[in-house]
C-alpha positions as CSV (number, residue, x, y, z in Angstrom):
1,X,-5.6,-36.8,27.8
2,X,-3.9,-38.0,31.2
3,X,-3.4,-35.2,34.1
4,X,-0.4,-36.5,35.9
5,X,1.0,-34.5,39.5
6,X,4.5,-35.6,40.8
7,X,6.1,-33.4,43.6
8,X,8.8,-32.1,42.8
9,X,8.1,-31.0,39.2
10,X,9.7,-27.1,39.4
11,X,12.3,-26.5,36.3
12,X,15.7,-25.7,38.1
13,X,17.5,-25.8,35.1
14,X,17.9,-25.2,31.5
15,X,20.9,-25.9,29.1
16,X,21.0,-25.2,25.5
17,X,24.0,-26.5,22.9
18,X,24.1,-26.1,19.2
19,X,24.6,-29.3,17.0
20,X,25.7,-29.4,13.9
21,X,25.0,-33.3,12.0
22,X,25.9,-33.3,8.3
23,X,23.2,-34.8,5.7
24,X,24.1,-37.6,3.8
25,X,22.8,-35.7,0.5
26,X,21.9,-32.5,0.1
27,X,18.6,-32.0,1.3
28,X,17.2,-30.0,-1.5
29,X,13.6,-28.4,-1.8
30,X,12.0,-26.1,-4.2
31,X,12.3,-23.2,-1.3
32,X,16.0,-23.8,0.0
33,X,18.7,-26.2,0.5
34,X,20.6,-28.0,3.8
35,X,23.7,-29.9,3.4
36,X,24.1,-29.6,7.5
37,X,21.6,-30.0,10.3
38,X,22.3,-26.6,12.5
39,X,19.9,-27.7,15.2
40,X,19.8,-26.9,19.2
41,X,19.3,-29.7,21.6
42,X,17.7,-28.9,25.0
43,X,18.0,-30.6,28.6
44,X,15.6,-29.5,31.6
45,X,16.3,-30.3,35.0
46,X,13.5,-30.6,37.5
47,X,13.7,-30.3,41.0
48,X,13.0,-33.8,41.4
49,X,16.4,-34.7,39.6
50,X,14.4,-36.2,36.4
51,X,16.0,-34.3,33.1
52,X,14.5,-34.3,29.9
53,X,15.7,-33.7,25.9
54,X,14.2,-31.5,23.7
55,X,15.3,-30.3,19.5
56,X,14.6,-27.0,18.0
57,X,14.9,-28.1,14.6
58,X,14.9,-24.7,12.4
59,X,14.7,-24.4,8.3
60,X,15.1,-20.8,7.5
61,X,14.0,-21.4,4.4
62,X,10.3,-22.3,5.8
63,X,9.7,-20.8,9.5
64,X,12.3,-18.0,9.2
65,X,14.4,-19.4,12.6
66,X,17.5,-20.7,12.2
67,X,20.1,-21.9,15.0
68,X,21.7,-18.6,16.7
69,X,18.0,-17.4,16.5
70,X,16.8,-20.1,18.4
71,X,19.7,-20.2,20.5
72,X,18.9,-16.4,21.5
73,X,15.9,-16.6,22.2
74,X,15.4,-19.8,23.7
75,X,18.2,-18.3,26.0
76,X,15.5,-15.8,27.2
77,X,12.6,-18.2,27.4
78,X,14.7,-20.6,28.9
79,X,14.9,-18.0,32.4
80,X,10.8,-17.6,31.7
81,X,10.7,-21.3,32.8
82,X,12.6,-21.1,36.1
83,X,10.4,-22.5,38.8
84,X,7.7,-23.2,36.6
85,X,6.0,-26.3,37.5
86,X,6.4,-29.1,34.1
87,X,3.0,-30.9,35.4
88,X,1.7,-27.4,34.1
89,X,2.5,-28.4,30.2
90,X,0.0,-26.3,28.7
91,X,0.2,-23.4,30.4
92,X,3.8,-23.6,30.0
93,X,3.1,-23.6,25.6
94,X,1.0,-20.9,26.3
95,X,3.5,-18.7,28.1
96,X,6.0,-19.6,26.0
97,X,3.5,-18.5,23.0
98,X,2.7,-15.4,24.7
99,X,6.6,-14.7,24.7
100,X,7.8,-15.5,21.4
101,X,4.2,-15.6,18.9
102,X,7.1,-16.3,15.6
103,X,9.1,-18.7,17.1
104,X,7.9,-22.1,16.9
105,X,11.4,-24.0,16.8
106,X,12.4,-22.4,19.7
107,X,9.3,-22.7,21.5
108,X,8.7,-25.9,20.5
109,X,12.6,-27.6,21.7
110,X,11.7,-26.2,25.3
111,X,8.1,-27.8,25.3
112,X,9.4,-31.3,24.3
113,X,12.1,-31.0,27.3
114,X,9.6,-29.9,29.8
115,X,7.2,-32.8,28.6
116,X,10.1,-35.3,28.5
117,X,11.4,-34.3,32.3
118,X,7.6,-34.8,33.6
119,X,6.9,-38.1,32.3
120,X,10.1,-39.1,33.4
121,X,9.7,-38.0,36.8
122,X,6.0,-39.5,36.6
123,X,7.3,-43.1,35.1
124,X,5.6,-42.9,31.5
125,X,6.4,-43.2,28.4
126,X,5.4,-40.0,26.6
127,X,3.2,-41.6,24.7
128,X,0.9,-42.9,27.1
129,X,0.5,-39.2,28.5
130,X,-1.8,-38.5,25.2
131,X,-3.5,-42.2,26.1
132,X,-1.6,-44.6,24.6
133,X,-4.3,-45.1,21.1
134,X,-2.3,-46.5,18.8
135,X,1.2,-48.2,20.4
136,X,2.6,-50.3,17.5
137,X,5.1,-50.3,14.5
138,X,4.1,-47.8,11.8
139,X,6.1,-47.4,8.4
140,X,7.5,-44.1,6.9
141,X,7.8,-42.8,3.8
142,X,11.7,-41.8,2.2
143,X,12.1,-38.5,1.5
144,X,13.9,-38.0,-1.8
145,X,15.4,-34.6,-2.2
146,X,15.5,-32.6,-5.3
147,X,18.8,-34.1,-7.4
148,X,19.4,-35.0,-10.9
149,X,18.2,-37.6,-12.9
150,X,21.3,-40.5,-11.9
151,X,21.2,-39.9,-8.1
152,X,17.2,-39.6,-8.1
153,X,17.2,-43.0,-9.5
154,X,20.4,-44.1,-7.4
155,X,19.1,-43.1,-3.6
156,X,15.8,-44.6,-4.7
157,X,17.2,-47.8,-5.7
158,X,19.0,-47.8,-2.5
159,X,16.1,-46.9,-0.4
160,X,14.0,-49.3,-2.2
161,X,16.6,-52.2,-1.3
162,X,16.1,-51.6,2.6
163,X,12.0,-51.8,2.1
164,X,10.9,-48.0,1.4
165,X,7.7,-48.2,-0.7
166,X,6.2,-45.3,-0.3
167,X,8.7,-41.9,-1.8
168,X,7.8,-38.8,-1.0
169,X,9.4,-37.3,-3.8
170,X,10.9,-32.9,-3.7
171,X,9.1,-31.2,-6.4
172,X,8.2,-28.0,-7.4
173,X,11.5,-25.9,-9.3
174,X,10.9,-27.4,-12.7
175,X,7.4,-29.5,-13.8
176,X,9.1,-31.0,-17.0
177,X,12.5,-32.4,-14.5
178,X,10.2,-33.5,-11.9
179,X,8.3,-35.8,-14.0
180,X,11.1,-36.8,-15.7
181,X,12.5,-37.8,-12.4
182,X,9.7,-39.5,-11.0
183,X,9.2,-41.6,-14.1
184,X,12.9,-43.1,-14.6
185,X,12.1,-43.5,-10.5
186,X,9.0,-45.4,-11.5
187,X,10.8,-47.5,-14.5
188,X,13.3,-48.9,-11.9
189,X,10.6,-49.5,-9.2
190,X,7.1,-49.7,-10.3
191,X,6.3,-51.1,-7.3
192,X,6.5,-48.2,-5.1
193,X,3.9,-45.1,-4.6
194,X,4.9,-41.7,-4.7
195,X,3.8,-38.4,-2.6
196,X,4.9,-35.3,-4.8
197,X,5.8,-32.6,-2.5
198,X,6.3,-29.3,-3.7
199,X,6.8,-26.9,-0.6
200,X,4.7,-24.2,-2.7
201,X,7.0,-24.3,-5.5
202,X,4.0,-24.7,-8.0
203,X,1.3,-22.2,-9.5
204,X,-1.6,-23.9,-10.1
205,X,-1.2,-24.6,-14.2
206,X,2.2,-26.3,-13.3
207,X,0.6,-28.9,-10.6
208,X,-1.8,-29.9,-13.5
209,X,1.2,-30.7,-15.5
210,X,2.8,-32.1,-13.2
211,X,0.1,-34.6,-12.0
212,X,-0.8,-35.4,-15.9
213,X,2.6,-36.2,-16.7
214,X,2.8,-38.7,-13.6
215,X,-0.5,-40.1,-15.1
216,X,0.9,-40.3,-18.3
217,X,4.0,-42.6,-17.5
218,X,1.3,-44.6,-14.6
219,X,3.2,-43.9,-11.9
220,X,1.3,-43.7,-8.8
221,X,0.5,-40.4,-7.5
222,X,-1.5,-41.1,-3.7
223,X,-0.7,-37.1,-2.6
224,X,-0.2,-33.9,-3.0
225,X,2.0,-32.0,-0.3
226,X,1.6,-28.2,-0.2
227,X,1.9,-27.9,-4.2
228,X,1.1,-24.1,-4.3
229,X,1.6,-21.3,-1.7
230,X,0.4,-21.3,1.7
231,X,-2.0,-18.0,1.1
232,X,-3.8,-19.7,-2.0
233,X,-6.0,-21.6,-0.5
234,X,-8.4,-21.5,-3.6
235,X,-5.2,-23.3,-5.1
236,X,-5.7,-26.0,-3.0
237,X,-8.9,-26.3,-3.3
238,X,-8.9,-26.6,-7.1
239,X,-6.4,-28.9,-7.1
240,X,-8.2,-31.4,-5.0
241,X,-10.9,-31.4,-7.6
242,X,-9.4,-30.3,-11.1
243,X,-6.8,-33.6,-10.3
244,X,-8.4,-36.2,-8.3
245,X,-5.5,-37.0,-6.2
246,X,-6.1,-36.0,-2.1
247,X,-4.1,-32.7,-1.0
248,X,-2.3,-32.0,2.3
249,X,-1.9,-28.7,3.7
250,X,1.5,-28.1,5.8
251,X,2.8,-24.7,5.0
252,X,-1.2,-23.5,5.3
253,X,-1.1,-24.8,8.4
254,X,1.0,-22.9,11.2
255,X,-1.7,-23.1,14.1
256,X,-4.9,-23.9,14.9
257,X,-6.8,-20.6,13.7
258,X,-5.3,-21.6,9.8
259,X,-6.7,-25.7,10.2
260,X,-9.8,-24.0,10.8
261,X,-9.6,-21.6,8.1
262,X,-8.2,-24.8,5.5
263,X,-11.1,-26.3,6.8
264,X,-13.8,-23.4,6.7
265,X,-12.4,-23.6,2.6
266,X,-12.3,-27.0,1.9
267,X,-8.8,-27.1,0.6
268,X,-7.2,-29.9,2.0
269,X,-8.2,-33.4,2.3
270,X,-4.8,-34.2,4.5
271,X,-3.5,-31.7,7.7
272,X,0.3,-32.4,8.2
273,X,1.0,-32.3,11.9
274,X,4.5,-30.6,12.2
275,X,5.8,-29.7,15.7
276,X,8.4,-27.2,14.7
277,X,5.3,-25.2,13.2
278,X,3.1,-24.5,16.1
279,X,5.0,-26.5,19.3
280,X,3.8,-29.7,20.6
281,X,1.0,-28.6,22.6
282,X,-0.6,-26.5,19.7
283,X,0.2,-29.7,17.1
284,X,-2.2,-32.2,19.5
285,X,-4.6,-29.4,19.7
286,X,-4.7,-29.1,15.9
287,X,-4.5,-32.9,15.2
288,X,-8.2,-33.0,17.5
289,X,-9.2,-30.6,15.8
290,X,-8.6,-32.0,11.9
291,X,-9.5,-35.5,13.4
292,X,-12.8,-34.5,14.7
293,X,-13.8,-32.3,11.4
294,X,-13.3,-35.2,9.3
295,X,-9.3,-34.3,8.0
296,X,-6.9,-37.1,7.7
297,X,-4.0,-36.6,9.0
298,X,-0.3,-36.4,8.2
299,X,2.8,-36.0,10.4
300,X,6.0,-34.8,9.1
301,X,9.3,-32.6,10.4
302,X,12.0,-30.7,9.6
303,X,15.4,-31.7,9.7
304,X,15.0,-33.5,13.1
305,X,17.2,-36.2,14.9
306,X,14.7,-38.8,16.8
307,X,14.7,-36.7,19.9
308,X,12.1,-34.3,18.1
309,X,11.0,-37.6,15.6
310,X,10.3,-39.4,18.5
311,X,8.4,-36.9,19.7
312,X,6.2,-37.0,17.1
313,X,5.8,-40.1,16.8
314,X,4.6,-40.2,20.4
315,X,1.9,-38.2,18.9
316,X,1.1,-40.7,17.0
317,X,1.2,-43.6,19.5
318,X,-0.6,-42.0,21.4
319,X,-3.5,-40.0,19.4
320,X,-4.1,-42.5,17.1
321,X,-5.4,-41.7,13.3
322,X,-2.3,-41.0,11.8
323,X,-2.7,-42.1,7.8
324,X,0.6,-40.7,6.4
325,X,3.6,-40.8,8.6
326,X,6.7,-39.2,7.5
327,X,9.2,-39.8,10.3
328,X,12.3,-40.3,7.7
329,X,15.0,-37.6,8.5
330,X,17.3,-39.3,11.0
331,X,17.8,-41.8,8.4
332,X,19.2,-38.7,6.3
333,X,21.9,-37.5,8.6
334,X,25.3,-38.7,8.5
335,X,25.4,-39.5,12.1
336,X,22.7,-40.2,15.0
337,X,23.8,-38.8,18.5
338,X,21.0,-40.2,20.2
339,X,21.3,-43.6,22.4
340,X,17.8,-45.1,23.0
341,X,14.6,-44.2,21.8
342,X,12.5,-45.5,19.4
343,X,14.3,-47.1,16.6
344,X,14.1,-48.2,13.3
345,X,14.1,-51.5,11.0
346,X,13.6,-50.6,7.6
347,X,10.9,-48.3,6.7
348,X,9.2,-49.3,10.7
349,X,9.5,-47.4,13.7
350,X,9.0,-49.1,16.7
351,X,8.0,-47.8,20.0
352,X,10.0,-47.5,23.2
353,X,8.5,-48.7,26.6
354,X,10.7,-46.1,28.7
355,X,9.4,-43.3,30.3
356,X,9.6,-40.1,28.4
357,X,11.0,-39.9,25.2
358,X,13.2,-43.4,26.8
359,X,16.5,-41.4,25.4
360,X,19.4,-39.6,26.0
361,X,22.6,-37.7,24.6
362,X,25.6,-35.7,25.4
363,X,25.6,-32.4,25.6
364,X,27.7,-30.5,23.5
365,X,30.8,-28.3,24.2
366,X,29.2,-24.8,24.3
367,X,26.1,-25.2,25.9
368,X,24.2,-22.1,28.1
369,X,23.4,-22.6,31.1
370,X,19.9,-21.3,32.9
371,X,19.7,-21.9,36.3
């Protein structure tokens, strides 16, 4: 990766606001629901002038933050970074880690900001400071939340129309509604794949059932997401081989130590990258790692506008080897606050040419200041 020095690059400032975005449907999983993103956005000032944008994107439901969590404690990390130099972006994570081990969304908001405020200050898109691999249009999937049968098949029509092929489908609260849902998906499009995510919502004897009654009706079944709990990794395991379709670890996977462990077990074919998990720095240290053990990789988020989207997609611009990209949310809020950026056309995200995350957005109306 690219060591970049600007002068200038001490953090003289940190501001923190709450946003609240509405979701266009509720975003329902077989762990919680969300009918309103409660997210933090971030701005870092460096002495240079250059100012960066960060997102702590929390779901309670899976990391245990939510927003005045993050807000608190990102209030105290935020007077950590004073004076801290942003060319120093790893040992920055790692302070930052050392301060606050179970808060990744917090963590992770500050470390996108820092990054953002450096290569802006250095004239780079973020991308090209992880080497630039990969710059091109990639395609998403659509997430399709847990709903019943007639709005399943209505947001999927609807996706389908603008050129979504690929459905990553919320499973996992009840195996004979899920593949009921998925077939009367399939009916209307049988064009389109499906990844069946159940966010540990399945034992073992209800995956089985629910992968043989997607075989049943032919529907096209190309991944498993995290179909039983994080801890059973022997779950995992046996699901790769008792059903024959590939498995993704993302709940397993909440640093580096538990890729290694996922991989020390075999239970994953698939590690699903996910910055709110671990922070940015950890996430390119685990997406080496999975690459260079022979794991394909995924990369996903939580409930994340494209200021923490584009962030990951700079991952993948710039790491390369990305197989699975599921970069979908902003398309699932009611509103997008962000000017600039990477956008999208379709199911395609295309990559900006500006220097950091190329974006910016207004601050809110109660933001803390850290100076």
């Amino acid at each position: 990766m690219t060591t970049i020095r600007t002068h200038s690059d001490a953090i003289t400032k940190v501001e923190l606001w709450p946003v609240d975005i509405p979701i266009t449907d509720p975003f329902v999983i077989a762990t919680g629901s969300r009918v309103v993103a409660q997210n933090v956005f971030v701005r870092i000032t460096l002495q240079s002038g250059a100012q960066g944008y960060g997102e702590m994107a929390p779901f309670p439901e899976v990391g245990g933050e939510d927003q005045a969590t993050c807000l608190s404690v990102a209030t105290r990390l935020g007077k950590a970074l004073l004076g801290q130099s942003a060319a120093q972006y790893r040992r920055l994570a790692d302070l930052l880690q050392d301060l606050a081990p179970l808060h990744s969304a917090a963590r992770c908001g500050l470390e996108m900001a820092a990054l953002d405020a450096f290569c802006r200050a250095a004239g780079i898109p973020l991308w090209a400071l992880w080497g630039g691999a990969d710059v091109r249009a990639r395609e998403t999937d659509i997430t399709i939340p847990i709903a019943d049968l007639d709005r399943t098949v209505a947001l999927a029509r609807g996706w389908h129309a603008k050129g979504f092929r690929l459905f990553k489908m919320k499973v996992g609260k009840d195996v004979d509604g899920d593949v009921r849902r998925l077939e009367a998906v399939h009916r209307e499009l049988p064009d389109i794949a499906f990844i069946g995510d159940a966010n540990q919502g399945f034992n073992r004897e209800e995956c089985i059932a629910f992968v043989n009654g997607v075989k049943r009706f032919g529907g096209r079944l190309v991944l498993l997401e995290q179909p039983v709990a994080r801890d059973d990794l022997d779950g995992l395991l046996a699901l790769r081989h008792l059903t024959g379709i590939p498995v993704a670890a993302d709940e397993s996977v909440r640093s580096l130590d538990d890729a290694r462990t996922v991989l020390e077990k075999q239970a994953a074919d698939y590690i699903n990258i996910k910055i709110m998990k671990t922070g940015v720095i950890q996430a390119l240290d685990i997406a080496a790692f999975a690459r260079g053990a022979g794991l394909r990789l995924m990369i996903g988020g939580m409930v994340e506008t494209r200021i923490a989207m584009g962030s990951s997609f700079g991952i993948v611009l710039g790491l390369g080897g990305f197989d699975v990209l599921d970069l979908d949310t902003p398309l699932l809020l009611a509103d997008d606050p962000i000017k600039g950026g990477y956008a999208y056309s379709g199911p395609r995200l295309h990559p900006w040419r500006e220097s950091g995350l190329g974006l910016t957005t207004d601050a809110g109306h109660e933001v803390t200041l850290i100076e």
